[in-house]
C-alpha positions in Angstrom: 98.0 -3.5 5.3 94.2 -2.5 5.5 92.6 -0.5 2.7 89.6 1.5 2.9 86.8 0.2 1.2 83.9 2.4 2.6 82.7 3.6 5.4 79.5 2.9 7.0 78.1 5.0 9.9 80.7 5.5 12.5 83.1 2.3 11.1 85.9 2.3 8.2 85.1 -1.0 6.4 88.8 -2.3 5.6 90.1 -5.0 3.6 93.0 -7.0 4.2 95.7 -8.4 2.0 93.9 -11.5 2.0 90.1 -10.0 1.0 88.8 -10.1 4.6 86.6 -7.3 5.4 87.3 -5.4 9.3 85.3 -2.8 10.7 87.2 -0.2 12.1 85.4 2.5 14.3 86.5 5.8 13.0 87.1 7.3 16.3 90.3 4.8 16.3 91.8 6.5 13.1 93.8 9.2 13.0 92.7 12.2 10.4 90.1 12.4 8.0 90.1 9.2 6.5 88.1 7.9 2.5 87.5 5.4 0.8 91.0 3.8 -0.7 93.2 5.1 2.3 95.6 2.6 3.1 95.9 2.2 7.4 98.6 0.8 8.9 98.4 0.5 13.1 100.7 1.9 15.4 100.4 2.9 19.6 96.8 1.6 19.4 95.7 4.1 16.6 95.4 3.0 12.9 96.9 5.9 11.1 96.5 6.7 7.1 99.7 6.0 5.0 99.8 8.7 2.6 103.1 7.4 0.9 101.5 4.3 0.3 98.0 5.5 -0.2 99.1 7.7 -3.1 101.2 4.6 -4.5 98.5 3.0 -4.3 96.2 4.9 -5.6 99.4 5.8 -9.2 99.0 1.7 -9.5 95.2 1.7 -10.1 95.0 4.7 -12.6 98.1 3.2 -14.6 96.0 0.0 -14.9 92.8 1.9 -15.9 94.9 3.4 -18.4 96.5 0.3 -19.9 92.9 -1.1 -19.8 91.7 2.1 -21.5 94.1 2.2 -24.3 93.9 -1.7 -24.7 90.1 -1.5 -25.3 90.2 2.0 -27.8 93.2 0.4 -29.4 
């Protein structure tokens, strides 16, 4: 699994399960791609994974709010 951490110039900088960084040229990605799309690579294309984007993406705000609450609390 690569996530999206930003993109500079014509390249996707991804992260990999184990914190290594890839550049990724955009023009191999499928759609319009930002920053915490998760990619996953099939038939030479890296394609955005919307089901596990958006899961992704739930996990992070229920831990902002747990942090959030914690620290008002």
């Amino acid at each position: 699994m690569l996530s999206v951490d930003r993109i500079e110039n014509n390249y996707a900088v991804c992260v990999n399960d184990n914190g290594e960084l890839f550049d990724i040229e955009l023009s191999l990605i499928n759609g319009e791609i930002k920053e915490g799309d998760i990619l996953t690579f099939d038939n030479g294309k890296y394609i955005i994974d919307k089901g596990k984007t958006e899961s992704e993406r739930e996990e992070i705000q229920a831990l902002q709010d747990d942090l959030f609450i914690w620290v008002w609390d």
